[in-house]
C-alpha positions in Angstrom: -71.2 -32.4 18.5 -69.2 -32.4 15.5 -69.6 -29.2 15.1 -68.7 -28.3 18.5 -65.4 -30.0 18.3 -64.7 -28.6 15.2 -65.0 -24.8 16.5 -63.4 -25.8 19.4 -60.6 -27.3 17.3 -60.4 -24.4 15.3 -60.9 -22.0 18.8 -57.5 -24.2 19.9 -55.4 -23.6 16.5 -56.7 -20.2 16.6 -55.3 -19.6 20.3 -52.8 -21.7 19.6 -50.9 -20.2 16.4 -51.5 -16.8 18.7 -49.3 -18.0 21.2 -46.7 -19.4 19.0 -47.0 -15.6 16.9 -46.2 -13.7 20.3 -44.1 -16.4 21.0 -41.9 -16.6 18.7 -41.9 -12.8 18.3 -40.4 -12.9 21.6 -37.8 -15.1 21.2 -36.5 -13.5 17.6 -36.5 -10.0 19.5 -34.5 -11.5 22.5 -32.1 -13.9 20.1 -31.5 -10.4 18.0 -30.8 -8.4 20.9 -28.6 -11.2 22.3 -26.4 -12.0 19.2 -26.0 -8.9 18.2 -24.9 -7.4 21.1 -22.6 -10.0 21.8 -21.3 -10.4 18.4 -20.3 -6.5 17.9 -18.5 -7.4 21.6 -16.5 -10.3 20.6 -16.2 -8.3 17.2 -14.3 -5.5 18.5 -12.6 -7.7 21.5 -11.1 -10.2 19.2 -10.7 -8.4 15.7 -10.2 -5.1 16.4 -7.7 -4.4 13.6 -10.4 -5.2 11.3 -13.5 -3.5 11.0 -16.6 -4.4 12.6 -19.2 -6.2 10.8 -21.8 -3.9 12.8 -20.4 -0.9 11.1 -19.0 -1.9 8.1 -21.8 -0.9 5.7 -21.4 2.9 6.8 -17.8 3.0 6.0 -16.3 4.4 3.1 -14.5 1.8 0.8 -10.9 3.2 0.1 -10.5 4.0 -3.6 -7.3 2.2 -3.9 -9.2 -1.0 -4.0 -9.2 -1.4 -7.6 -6.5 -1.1 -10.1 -7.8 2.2 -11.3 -7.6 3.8 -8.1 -4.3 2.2 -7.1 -2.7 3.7 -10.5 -4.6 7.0 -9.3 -3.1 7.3 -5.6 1.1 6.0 -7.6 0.4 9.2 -9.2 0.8 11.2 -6.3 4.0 9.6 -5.2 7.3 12.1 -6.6 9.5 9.2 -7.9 12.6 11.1 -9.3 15.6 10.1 -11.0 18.3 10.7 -9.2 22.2 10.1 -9.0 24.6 9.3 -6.5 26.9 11.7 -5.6 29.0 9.8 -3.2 28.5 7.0 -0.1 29.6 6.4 2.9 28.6 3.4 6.2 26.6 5.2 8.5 28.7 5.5 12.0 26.3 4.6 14.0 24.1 2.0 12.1 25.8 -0.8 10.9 23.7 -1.8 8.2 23.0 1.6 6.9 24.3 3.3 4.0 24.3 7.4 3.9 24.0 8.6 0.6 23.8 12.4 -1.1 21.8 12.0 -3.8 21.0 14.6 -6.6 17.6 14.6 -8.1 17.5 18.3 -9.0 17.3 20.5 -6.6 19.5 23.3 -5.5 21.5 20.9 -3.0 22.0 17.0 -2.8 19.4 15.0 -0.2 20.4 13.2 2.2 19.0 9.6 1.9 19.6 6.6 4.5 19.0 3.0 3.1 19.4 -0.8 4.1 21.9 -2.1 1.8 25.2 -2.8 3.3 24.1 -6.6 2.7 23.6 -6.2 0.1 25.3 -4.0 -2.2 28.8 -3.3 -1.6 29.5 0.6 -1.5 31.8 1.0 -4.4 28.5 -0.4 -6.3 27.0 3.0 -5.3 29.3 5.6 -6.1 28.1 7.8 -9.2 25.1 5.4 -9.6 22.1 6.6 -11.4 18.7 5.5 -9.0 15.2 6.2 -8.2 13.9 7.8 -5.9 11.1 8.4 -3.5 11.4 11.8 -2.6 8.3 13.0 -0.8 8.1 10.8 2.1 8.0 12.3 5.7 11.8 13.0 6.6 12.7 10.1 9.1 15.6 10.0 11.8 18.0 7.2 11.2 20.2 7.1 14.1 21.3 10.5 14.0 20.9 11.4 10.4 17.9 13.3 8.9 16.8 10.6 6.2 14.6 12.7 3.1 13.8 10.0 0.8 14.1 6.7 -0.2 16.3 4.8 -3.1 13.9 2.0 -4.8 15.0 -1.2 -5.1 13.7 -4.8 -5.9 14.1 -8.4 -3.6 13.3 -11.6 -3.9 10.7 -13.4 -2.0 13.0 -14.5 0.7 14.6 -11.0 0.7 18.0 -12.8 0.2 19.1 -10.7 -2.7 18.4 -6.9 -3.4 19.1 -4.8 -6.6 18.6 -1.4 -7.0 16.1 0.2 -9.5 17.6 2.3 -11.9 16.8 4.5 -15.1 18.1 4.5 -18.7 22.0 6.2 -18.6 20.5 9.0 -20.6 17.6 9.9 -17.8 18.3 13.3 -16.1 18.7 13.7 -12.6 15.0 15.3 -11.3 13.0 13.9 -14.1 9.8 12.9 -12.9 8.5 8.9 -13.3 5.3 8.3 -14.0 3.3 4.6 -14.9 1.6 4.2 -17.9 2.5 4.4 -21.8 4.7 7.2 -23.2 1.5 9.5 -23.8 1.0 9.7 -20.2 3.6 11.6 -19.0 1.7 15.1 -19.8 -0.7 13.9 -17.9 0.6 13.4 -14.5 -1.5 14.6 -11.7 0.3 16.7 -9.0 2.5 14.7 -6.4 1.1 15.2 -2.7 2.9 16.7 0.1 4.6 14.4 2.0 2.1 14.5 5.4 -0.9 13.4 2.7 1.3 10.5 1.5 1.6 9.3 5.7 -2.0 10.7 6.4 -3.6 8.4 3.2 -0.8 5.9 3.7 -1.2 6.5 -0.1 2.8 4.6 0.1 1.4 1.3 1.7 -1.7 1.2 -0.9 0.9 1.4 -4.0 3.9 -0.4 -2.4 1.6 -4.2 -2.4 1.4 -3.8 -6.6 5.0 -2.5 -7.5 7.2 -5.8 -9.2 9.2 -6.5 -12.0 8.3 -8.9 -15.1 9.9 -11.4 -16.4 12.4 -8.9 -18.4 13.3 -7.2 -14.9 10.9 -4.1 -16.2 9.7 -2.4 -13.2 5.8 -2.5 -13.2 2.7 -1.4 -11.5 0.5 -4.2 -12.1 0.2 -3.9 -15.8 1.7 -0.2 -15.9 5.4 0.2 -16.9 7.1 2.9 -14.9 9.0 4.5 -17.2 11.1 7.9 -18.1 10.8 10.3 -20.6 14.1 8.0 -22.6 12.9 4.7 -21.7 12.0 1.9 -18.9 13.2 1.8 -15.0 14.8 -1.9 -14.1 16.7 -3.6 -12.2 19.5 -5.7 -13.3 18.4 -9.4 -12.8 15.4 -10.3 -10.4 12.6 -11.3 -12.3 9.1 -11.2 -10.9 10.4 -9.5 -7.9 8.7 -7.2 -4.8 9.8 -3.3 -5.0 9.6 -1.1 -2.2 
């Protein structure tokens, strides 16, 4: 008899851990289905700008993610020095300066900027500066904008300064990061569609400031010219773009 309820004791756990098995397989297979169907649905419902955690392992990591490869993707940006030939309001934009800049080329560009808050125009007349030069041309209320004039800001945005190169610096020279012995090595700058395409801009712009000595940096990099260091005249620790 003991024997007896002991097999049927074990017959029961037997049966019993069976049932649980298949059960339990069951329910893991239907909770899996179930949450991850509905999580890649509330994923892509509510967080769409971000991607989805269902498909994030079989996307590519950008390679501007770490310093090297943000100091890789500055180098295809032209930055050029450049100098102001003259200035002028723009007619139809009241906070909009119009600018002919030369930065080497056979005739001036036309460059639009945000600074009549800023900087009062006199301030700009003759001015050495740097420039951005192979962004995608934009239309600024009427006027074909090819470039953009690099400045610093504070925090709050309250004060701007423009960048701008040692007096000595020649019109067209191209800027570069790093120490002195890198500017033979400078890769190619990209064409102006690969800089929207890449947004190889928006990667770079995040890591542009100046240190404590106004020195225009990228991250540890100094941008410099061929005769010295690019600043500004007075904000310290401040955001460039």
């Amino acid at each position: 008899m003991f024997l007896s309820f002991l097999s049927l004791s074990h017959l029961s756990i037997h049966k019993m851990a069976n049932i649980l098995k298949g059960g339990s397989v069951f329910m893991l297979s239907f909770f899996s289905s179930r949450t991850s169907s509905t999580h890649c649905s509330f994923r892509s419902k509510t967080l769409s700008r971000f991607p989805s955690y269902c498909t994030v392992a079989s996307e590519p990591v950008p390679e501007a993610t770490n310093n090297g490869g943000v100091r890789d993707s500055a180098g295809l940006l032209d930055i050029r020095v450049g100098r102001i030939l003259r200035a002028w309001k723009h007619d139809e934009a009241e906070t909009l300066y119009v600018e002919e800049v030369d930065i080497g080329e056979p005739e001036p560009r036309i460059i639009c900027s945000g600074l009549v808050n800023y900087i009062p125009l006199q301030h700009l007349q003759g001015k050495k500066v740097i420039v951005l030069s192979n962004l995608k041309p934009r239309n600024m209320r009427g006027v074909k904008s090819c470039g953009m004039l690099m400045a610093a800001s504070d925090s709050k945005h309250e004060n701007v300064e423009l960048l701008f190169p040692p007096e000595e610096a020649n019109p067209g020279e191209r800027i570069w990061f790093g120490s002195e012995d890198d500017k033979d090595n400078q890769p190619e700058a990209a064409k102006p569609n690969q800089i929207q395409k890449k947004k190889i801009w928006e990667l770079v712009q995040p890591h542009l400031k100046t240190d404590v000595s106004c020195t225009a940096m990228l991250g540890e990099h100094v941008m410099r010219t061929s005769v010295g260091t690019v600043a500004c005249h007075s904000l310290q620790n401040a955001n460039i773009s």
